[in-house]
C-alpha positions as YAML, in Angstrom:
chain: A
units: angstrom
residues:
- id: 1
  name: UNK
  ca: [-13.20, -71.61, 39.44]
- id: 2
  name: UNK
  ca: [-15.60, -71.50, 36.59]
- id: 3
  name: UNK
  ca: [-17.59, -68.81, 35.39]
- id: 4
  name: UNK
  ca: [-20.64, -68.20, 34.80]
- id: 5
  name: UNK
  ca: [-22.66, -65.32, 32.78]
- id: 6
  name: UNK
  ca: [-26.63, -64.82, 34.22]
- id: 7
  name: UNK
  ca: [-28.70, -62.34, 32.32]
- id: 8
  name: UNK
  ca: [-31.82, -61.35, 33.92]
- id: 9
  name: UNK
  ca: [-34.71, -59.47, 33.48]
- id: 10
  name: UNK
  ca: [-35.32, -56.70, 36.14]
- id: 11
  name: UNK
  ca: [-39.01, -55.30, 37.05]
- id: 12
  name: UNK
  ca: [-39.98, -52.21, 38.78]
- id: 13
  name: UNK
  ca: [-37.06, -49.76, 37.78]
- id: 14
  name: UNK
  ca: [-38.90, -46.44, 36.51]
- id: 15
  name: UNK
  ca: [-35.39, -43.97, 36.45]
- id: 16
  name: UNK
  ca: [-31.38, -43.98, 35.95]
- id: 17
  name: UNK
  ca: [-31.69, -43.91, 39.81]
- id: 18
  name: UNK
  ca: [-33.20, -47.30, 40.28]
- id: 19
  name: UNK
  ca: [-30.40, -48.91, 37.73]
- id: 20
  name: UNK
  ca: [-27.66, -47.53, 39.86]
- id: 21
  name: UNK
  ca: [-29.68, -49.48, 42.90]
- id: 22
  name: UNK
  ca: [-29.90, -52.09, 41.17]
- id: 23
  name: UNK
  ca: [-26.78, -52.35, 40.20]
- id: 24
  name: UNK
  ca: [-25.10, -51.81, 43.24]
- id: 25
  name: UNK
  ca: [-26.95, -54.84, 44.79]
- id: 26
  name: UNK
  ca: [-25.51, -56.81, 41.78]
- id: 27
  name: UNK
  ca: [-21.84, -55.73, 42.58]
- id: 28
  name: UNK
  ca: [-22.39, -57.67, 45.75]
- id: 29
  name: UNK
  ca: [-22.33, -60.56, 44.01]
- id: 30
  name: UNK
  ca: [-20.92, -60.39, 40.25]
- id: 31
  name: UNK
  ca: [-18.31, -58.15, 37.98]
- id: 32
  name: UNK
  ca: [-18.78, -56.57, 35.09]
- id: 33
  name: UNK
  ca: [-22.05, -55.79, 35.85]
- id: 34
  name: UNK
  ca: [-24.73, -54.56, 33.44]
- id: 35
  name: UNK
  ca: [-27.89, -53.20, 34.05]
- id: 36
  name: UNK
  ca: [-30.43, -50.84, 31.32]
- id: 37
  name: UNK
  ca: [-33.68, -48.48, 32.28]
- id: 38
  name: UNK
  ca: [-35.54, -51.15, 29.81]
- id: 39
  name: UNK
  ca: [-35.16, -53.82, 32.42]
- id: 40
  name: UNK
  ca: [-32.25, -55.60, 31.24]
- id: 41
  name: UNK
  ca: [-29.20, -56.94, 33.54]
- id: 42
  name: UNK
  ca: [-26.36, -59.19, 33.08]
- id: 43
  name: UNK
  ca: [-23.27, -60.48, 35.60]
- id: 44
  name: UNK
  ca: [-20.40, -62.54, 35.37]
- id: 45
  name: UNK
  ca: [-20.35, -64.96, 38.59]
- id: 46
  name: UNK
  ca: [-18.00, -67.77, 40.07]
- id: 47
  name: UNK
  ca: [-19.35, -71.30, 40.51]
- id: 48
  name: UNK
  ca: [-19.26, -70.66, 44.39]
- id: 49
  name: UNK
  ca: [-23.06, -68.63, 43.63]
- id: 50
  name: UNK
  ca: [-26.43, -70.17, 42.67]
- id: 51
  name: UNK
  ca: [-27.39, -67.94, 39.90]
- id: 52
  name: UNK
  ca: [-31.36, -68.84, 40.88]
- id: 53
  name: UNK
  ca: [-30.63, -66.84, 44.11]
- id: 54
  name: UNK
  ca: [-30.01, -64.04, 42.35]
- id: 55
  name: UNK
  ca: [-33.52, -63.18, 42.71]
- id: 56
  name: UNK
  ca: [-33.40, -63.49, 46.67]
- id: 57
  name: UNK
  ca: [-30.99, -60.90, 46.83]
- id: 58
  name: UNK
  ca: [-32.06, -58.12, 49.52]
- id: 59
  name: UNK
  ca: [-32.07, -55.53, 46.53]
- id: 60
  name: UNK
  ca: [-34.75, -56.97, 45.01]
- id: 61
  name: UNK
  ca: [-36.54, -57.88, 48.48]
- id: 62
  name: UNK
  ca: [-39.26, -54.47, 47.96]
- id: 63
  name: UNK
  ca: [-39.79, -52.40, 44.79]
- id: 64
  name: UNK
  ca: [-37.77, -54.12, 42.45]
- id: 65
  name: UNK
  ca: [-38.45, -58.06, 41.20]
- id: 66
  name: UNK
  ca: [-35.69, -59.91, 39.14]
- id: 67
  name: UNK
  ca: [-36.28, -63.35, 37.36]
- id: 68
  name: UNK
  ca: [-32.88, -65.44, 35.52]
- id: 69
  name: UNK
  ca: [-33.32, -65.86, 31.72]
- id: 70
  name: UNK
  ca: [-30.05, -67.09, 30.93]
- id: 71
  name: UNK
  ca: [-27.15, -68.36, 32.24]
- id: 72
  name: UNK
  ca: [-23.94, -69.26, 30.34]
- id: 73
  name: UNK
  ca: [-20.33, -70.80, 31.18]
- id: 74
  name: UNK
  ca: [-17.67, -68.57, 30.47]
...
């Protein structure tokens, strides 16, 4: 299995809080998972995801909005 590095840039999160949600919803999907108050957030991934659903995930289905900026093979 391959893997695959997205980083992403998260909207909406206004305290430590919110990261922690965020996060959480991310350790559904990916490991080592990285997420900042400034709107920042990277995974690691296995081939077996689409990193452009990342963004349908149900944690950012309400306050919080998340677009891909990169994605890289590891």
């Amino acid at each position: 299995m391959t893997k695959m590095k997205v980083t992403l840039k998260v909207y909406g999160m206004t305290c430590d809080d919110c990261v922690l949600h965020v996060k959480k919803g991310l350790e559904q999907v990916g490991k080592n998972v990285k997420v900042s108050i400034d709107g920042n957030a990277s995974l690691e991934i296995d081939d077996s995801i689409d990193p452009y659903k990342i963004p349908s995930l149900e944690v950012f289905s309400g306050r919080y909005k998340a677009q891909v900026r990169e994605i890289k093979d590891e």
